[in-house]
C-alpha positions as a Markdown table, in Angstrom:
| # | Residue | x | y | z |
|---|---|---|---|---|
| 1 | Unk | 32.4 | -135.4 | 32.8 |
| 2 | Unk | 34.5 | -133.6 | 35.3 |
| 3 | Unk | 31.9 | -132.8 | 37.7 |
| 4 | Unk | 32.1 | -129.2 | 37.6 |
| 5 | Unk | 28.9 | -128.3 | 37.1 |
| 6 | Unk | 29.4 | -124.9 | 37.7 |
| 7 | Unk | 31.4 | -124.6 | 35.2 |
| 8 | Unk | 29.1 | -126.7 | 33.0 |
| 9 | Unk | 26.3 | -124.7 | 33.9 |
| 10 | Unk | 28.1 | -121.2 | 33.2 |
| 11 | Unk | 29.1 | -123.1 | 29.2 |
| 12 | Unk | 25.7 | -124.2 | 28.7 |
| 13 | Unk | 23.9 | -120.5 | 29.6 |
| 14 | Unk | 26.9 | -119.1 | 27.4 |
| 15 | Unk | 25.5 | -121.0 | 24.4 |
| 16 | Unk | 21.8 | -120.3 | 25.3 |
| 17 | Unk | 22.7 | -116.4 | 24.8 |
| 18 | Unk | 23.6 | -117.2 | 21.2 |
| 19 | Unk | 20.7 | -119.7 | 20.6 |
| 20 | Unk | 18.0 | -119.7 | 23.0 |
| 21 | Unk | 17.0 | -123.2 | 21.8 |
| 22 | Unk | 19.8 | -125.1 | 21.7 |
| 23 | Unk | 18.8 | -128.7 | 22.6 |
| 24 | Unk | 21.9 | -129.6 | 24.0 |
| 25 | Unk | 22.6 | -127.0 | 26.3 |
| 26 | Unk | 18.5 | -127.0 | 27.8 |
| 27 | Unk | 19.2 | -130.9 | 28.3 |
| 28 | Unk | 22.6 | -130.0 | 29.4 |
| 29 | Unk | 21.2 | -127.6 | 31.7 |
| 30 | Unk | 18.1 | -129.8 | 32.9 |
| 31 | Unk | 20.3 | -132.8 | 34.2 |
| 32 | Unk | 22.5 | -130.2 | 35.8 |
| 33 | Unk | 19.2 | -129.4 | 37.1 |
| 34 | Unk | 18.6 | -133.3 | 38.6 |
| 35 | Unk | 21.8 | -133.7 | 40.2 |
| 36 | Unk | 21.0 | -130.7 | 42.3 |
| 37 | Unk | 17.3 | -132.0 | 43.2 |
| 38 | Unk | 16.0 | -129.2 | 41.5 |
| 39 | Unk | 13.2 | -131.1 | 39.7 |
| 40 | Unk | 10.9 | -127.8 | 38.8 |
| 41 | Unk | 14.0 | -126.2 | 36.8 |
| 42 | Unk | 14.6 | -129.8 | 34.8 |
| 43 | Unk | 10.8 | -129.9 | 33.8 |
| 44 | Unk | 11.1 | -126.4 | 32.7 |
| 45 | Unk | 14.2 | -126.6 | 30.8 |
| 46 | Unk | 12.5 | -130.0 | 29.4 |
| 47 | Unk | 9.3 | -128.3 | 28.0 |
| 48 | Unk | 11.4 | -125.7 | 26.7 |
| 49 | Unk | 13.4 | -128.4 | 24.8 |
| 50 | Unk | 9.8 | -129.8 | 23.6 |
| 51 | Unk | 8.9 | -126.4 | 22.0 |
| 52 | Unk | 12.2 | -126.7 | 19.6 |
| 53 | Unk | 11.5 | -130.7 | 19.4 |
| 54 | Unk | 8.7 | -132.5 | 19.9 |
| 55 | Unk | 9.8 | -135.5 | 19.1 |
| 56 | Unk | 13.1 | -135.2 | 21.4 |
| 57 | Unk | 13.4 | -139.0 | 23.2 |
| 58 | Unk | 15.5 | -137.1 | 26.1 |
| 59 | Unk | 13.1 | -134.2 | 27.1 |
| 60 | Unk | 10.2 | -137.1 | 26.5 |
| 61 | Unk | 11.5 | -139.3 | 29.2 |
| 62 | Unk | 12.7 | -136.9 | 31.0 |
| 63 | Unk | 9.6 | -135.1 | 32.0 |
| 64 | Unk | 8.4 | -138.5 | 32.2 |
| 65 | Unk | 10.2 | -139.5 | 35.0 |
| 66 | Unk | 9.8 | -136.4 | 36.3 |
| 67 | Unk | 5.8 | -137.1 | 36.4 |
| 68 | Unk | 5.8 | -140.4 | 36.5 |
| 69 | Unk | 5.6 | -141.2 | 40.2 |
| 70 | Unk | 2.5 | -139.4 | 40.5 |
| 71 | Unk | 0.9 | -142.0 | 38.1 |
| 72 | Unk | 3.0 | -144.4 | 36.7 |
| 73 | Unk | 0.4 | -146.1 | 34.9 |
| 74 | Unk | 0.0 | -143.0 | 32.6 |
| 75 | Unk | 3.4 | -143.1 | 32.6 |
| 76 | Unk | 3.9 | -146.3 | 31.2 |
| 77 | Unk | 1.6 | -145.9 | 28.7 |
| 78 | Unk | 3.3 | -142.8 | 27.5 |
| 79 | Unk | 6.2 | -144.9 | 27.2 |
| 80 | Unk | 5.2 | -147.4 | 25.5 |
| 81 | Unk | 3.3 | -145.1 | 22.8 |
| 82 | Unk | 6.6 | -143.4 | 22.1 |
| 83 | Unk | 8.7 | -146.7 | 22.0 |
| 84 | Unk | 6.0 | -147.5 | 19.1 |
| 85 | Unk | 7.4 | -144.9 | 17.1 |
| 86 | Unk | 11.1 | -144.7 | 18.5 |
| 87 | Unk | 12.1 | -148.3 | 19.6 |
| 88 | Unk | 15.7 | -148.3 | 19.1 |
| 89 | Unk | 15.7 | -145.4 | 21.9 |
| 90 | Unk | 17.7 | -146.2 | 24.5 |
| 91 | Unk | 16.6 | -142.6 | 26.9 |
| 92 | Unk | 13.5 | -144.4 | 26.2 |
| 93 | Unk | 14.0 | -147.8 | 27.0 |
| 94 | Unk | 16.0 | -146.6 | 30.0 |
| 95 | Unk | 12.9 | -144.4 | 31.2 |
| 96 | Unk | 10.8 | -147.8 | 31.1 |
| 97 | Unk | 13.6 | -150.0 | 32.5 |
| 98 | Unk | 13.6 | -146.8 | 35.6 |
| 99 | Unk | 9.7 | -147.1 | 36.1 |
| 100 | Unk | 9.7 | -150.8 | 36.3 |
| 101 | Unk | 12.3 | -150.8 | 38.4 |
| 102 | Unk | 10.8 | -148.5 | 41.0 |
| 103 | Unk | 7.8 | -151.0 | 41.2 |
| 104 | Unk | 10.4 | -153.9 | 41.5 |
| 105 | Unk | 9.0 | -155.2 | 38.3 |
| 106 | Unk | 12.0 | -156.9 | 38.1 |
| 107 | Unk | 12.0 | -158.7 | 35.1 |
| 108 | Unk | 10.6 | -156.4 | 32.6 |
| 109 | Unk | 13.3 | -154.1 | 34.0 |
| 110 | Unk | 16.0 | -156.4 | 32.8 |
| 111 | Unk | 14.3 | -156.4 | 29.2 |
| 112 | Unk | 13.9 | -152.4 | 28.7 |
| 113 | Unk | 17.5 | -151.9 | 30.2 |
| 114 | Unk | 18.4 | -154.7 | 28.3 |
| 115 | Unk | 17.5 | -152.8 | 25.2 |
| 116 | Unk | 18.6 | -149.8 | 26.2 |
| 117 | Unk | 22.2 | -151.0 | 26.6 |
| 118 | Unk | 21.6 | -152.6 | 23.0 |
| 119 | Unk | 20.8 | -149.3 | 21.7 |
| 120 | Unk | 24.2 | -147.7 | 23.3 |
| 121 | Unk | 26.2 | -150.6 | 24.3 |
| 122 | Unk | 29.0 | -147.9 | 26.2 |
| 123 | Unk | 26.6 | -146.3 | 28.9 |
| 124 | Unk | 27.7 | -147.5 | 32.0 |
| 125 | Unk | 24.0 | -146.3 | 33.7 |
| 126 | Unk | 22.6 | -148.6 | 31.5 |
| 127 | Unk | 25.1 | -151.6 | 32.4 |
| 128 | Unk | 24.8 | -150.9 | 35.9 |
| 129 | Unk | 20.7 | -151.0 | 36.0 |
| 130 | Unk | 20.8 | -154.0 | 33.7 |
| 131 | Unk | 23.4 | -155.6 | 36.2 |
| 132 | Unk | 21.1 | -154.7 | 39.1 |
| 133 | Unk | 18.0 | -155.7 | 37.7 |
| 134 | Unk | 19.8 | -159.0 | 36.8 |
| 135 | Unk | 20.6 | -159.4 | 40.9 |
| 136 | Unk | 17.4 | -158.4 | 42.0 |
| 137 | Unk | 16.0 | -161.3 | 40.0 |
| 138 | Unk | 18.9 | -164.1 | 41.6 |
| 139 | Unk | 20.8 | -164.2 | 38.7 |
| 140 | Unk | 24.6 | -163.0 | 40.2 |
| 141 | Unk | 26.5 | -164.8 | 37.5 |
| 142 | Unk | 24.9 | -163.2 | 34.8 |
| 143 | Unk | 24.9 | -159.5 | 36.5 |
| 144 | Unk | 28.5 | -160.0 | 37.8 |
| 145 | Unk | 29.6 | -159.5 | 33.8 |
| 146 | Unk | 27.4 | -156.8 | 33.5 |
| 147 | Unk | 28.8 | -154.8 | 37.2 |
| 148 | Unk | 32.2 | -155.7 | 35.4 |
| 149 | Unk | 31.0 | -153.7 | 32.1 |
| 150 | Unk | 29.7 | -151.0 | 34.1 |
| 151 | Unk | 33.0 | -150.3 | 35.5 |
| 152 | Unk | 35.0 | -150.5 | 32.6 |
| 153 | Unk | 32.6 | -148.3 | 30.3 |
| 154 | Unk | 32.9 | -145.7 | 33.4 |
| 155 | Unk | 36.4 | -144.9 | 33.1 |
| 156 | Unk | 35.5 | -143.5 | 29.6 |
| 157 | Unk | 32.1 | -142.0 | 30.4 |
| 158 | Unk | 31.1 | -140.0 | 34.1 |
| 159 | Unk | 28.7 | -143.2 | 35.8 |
| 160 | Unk | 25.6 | -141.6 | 37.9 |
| 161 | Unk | 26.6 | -144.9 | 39.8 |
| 162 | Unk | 29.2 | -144.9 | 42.7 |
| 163 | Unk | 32.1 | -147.0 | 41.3 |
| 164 | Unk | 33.6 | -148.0 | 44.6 |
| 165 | Unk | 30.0 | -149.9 | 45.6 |
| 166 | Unk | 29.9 | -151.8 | 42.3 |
| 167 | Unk | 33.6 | -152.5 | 43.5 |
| 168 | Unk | 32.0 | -153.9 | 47.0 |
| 169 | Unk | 29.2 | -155.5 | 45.1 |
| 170 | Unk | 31.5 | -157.4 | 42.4 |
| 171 | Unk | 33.9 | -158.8 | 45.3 |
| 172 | Unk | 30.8 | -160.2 | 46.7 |
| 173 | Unk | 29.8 | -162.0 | 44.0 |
| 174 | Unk | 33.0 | -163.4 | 43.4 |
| 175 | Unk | 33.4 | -165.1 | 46.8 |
Protein backbone atom coordinates (compact mmCIF):
# COMPACT_ATOMS: atom_id res chain seq x y z
CA UNK A 1 0.00 0.00 0.00
CA UNK A 2 2.83 2.34 0.51
CA UNK A 3 4.73 1.55 -2.46
CA UNK A 4 7.76 0.33 -0.88
CA UNK A 5 8.22 -2.61 -2.48
CA UNK A 6 11.43 -3.17 -1.27
CA UNK A 7 10.43 -3.28 1.87
CA UNK A 8 7.45 -5.47 0.86
CA UNK A 9 9.58 -7.65 -0.95
CA UNK A 10 12.19 -8.08 2.08
CA UNK A 11 8.48 -9.02 4.49
CA UNK A 12 7.23 -11.35 2.09
CA UNK A 13 10.85 -13.48 1.67
CA UNK A 14 10.95 -13.16 5.60
CA UNK A 15 7.78 -15.23 5.77
CA UNK A 16 8.79 -17.56 2.93
CA UNK A 17 11.82 -18.75 5.33
CA UNK A 18 9.30 -19.82 7.85
CA UNK A 19 6.83 -21.33 5.36
CA UNK A 20 8.04 -21.95 1.97
CA UNK A 21 4.40 -22.00 0.69
CA UNK A 22 2.77 -19.29 2.00
CA UNK A 23 0.17 -18.23 -0.53
CA UNK A 24 0.14 -14.85 0.32
CA UNK A 25 3.61 -14.01 0.38
CA UNK A 26 4.34 -16.02 -3.35
CA UNK A 27 1.33 -13.82 -4.70
CA UNK A 28 2.64 -11.08 -2.69
CA UNK A 29 5.92 -11.66 -4.15
CA UNK A 30 4.61 -12.28 -7.86
CA UNK A 31 2.82 -8.86 -8.27
CA UNK A 32 5.88 -7.31 -6.77
CA UNK A 33 7.25 -9.26 -9.60
CA UNK A 34 4.67 -7.35 -12.34
CA UNK A 35 5.16 -3.93 -11.30
CA UNK A 36 8.86 -4.36 -12.02
CA UNK A 37 8.19 -6.14 -15.64
CA UNK A 38 9.66 -9.04 -14.46
CA UNK A 39 7.05 -11.41 -15.99
CA UNK A 40 9.36 -14.89 -15.72
CA UNK A 41 9.73 -14.33 -11.75
CA UNK A 42 5.60 -13.70 -11.45
CA UNK A 43 4.90 -17.07 -13.54
CA UNK A 44 7.36 -18.76 -11.35
CA UNK A 45 6.19 -17.52 -8.04
CA UNK A 46 2.56 -18.36 -9.62
CA UNK A 47 3.28 -22.06 -10.34
CA UNK A 48 4.78 -22.33 -7.07
CA UNK A 49 1.55 -20.92 -5.57
CA UNK A 50 -0.34 -23.76 -7.80
CA UNK A 51 1.69 -26.59 -6.20
CA UNK A 52 0.19 -25.44 -2.57
CA UNK A 53 -3.34 -24.59 -4.42
CA UNK A 54 -4.59 -25.67 -7.33
CA UNK A 55 -7.58 -24.21 -7.18
CA UNK A 56 -6.06 -20.65 -6.19
CA UNK A 57 -8.33 -17.92 -8.51
CA UNK A 58 -5.12 -15.45 -8.19
CA UNK A 59 -2.25 -17.67 -9.39
CA UNK A 60 -5.07 -19.07 -12.10
CA UNK A 61 -5.52 -15.73 -13.65
CA UNK A 62 -2.45 -14.71 -13.10
CA UNK A 63 -0.50 -17.01 -15.16
CA UNK A 64 -3.29 -16.51 -17.39
CA UNK A 65 -2.58 -13.18 -18.22
CA UNK A 66 0.68 -13.88 -18.24
CA UNK A 67 0.05 -16.50 -21.25
CA UNK A 68 -2.61 -15.23 -22.52
CA UNK A 69 -1.36 -12.90 -25.29
CA UNK A 70 0.22 -15.66 -26.96
CA UNK A 71 -3.28 -17.24 -27.51
CA UNK A 72 -5.98 -15.64 -26.04
CA UNK A 73 -8.37 -17.90 -27.43
CA UNK A 74 -6.94 -20.67 -25.12
CA UNK A 75 -6.99 -18.19 -22.80
CA UNK A 76 -10.45 -17.43 -22.75
CA UNK A 77 -11.51 -20.73 -22.69
CA UNK A 78 -9.46 -21.34 -19.64
CA UNK A 79 -11.32 -18.64 -18.22
CA UNK A 80 -14.38 -19.47 -18.71
CA UNK A 81 -13.86 -23.27 -17.55
CA UNK A 82 -12.69 -21.85 -14.17
CA UNK A 83 -15.58 -19.18 -13.89
CA UNK A 84 -17.81 -22.57 -14.29
CA UNK A 85 -16.61 -23.64 -11.08
CA UNK A 86 -15.70 -20.22 -9.32
CA UNK A 87 -18.19 -17.54 -10.70
CA UNK A 88 -18.38 -15.24 -7.81
CA UNK A 89 -14.41 -14.71 -8.52
CA UNK A 90 -13.73 -11.43 -9.02
CA UNK A 91 -9.46 -12.20 -9.96
CA UNK A 92 -11.39 -14.17 -12.35
CA UNK A 93 -13.81 -12.10 -13.73
CA UNK A 94 -11.17 -9.30 -13.77
CA UNK A 95 -8.78 -11.66 -15.89
CA UNK A 96 -11.72 -11.99 -18.49
CA UNK A 97 -12.78 -8.32 -18.26
CA UNK A 98 -8.45 -7.73 -19.03
CA UNK A 99 -8.46 -10.13 -22.12
CA UNK A 100 -11.54 -8.65 -23.55
CA UNK A 101 -10.37 -5.54 -23.17
CA UNK A 102 -7.09 -5.90 -24.91
CA UNK A 103 -9.19 -7.07 -27.98
CA UNK A 104 -11.44 -3.97 -27.54
CA UNK A 105 -14.19 -6.32 -26.96
CA UNK A 106 -15.75 -3.72 -25.38
CA UNK A 107 -18.89 -4.75 -24.20
CA UNK A 108 -18.26 -8.09 -22.75
CA UNK A 109 -15.48 -6.17 -20.95
CA UNK A 110 -18.06 -4.10 -19.17
CA UNK A 111 -20.02 -7.35 -18.13
CA UNK A 112 -16.83 -9.42 -16.59
CA UNK A 113 -15.53 -6.14 -14.87
CA UNK A 114 -18.96 -5.54 -14.10
CA UNK A 115 -18.98 -8.77 -12.07
CA UNK A 116 -15.87 -8.43 -10.85
CA UNK A 117 -16.67 -5.14 -9.04
CA UNK A 118 -19.93 -7.09 -7.77
CA UNK A 119 -17.82 -9.67 -6.34
CA UNK A 120 -15.53 -6.91 -4.39
CA UNK A 121 -17.52 -3.79 -4.73
CA UNK A 122 -14.10 -1.62 -2.97
CA UNK A 123 -11.38 -2.44 -5.67
CA UNK A 124 -10.76 0.62 -7.28
CA UNK A 125 -8.90 -1.48 -10.43
CA UNK A 126 -12.06 -2.92 -10.89
CA UNK A 127 -14.10 0.54 -10.85
CA UNK A 128 -11.66 2.09 -12.96
CA UNK A 129 -11.74 -0.82 -15.93
CA UNK A 130 -15.54 -0.98 -15.53
CA UNK A 131 -15.53 2.99 -15.93
CA UNK A 132 -13.24 2.70 -18.90
CA UNK A 133 -14.90 -0.01 -20.61
CA UNK A 134 -18.15 1.99 -20.01
CA UNK A 135 -16.29 5.14 -22.10
CA UNK A 136 -14.97 3.07 -24.65
CA UNK A 137 -18.49 1.95 -25.50
CA UNK A 138 -19.91 6.06 -25.47
CA UNK A 139 -21.59 5.74 -22.48
CA UNK A 140 -19.64 8.91 -20.31
CA UNK A 141 -22.59 9.43 -17.97
CA UNK A 142 -22.66 6.03 -16.82
CA UNK A 143 -18.65 5.74 -16.52
CA UNK A 144 -18.36 9.21 -14.98
CA UNK A 145 -20.00 7.51 -11.54
CA UNK A 146 -17.86 4.77 -11.90
CA UNK A 147 -14.22 7.22 -12.49
CA UNK A 148 -15.95 8.93 -9.33
CA UNK A 149 -15.98 5.42 -7.40
CA UNK A 150 -12.64 4.59 -8.49
CA UNK A 151 -11.27 7.55 -6.82
CA UNK A 152 -12.88 7.37 -3.73
CA UNK A 153 -12.27 3.50 -3.10
CA UNK A 154 -8.38 4.60 -3.88
CA UNK A 155 -7.90 6.63 -0.94
CA UNK A 156 -8.59 3.41 1.07
CA UNK A 157 -6.88 0.84 -1.20
CA UNK A 158 -3.30 1.58 -3.43
CA UNK A 159 -5.07 1.99 -7.40
CA UNK A 160 -2.69 0.40 -10.23
CA UNK A 161 -4.43 3.45 -11.91
CA UNK A 162 -2.93 7.06 -11.90
CA UNK A 163 -5.46 9.11 -9.80
CA UNK A 164 -4.46 12.45 -11.25
CA UNK A 165 -5.64 11.10 -15.03
CA UNK A 166 -8.95 9.90 -13.75
CA UNK A 167 -8.85 13.47 -12.22
CA UNK A 168 -8.30 14.89 -16.01
CA UNK A 169 -10.66 12.39 -17.36
CA UNK A 170 -13.64 13.14 -14.80
CA UNK A 171 -13.35 17.03 -15.49
CA UNK A 172 -13.84 16.20 -18.97
CA UNK A 173 -16.78 14.50 -18.68
CA UNK A 174 -18.22 16.99 -16.58
CA UNK A 175 -17.87 19.93 -19.12
Amino acid sequence: QANDLAGARQSYEQVLKNDRKNIDALLGLAAIALRENNPAAAETLYLKVLEADPKDASAQAGLINLRGQADPSAAESRLKGLLATQPDSPTLNFALGNLYAGQRRWPEAQLAYFNAHTADPGNPDYLFNLAASLDQMHLPKIALDYYKGALTASTGRRPAFDPEQVRARIAELQR
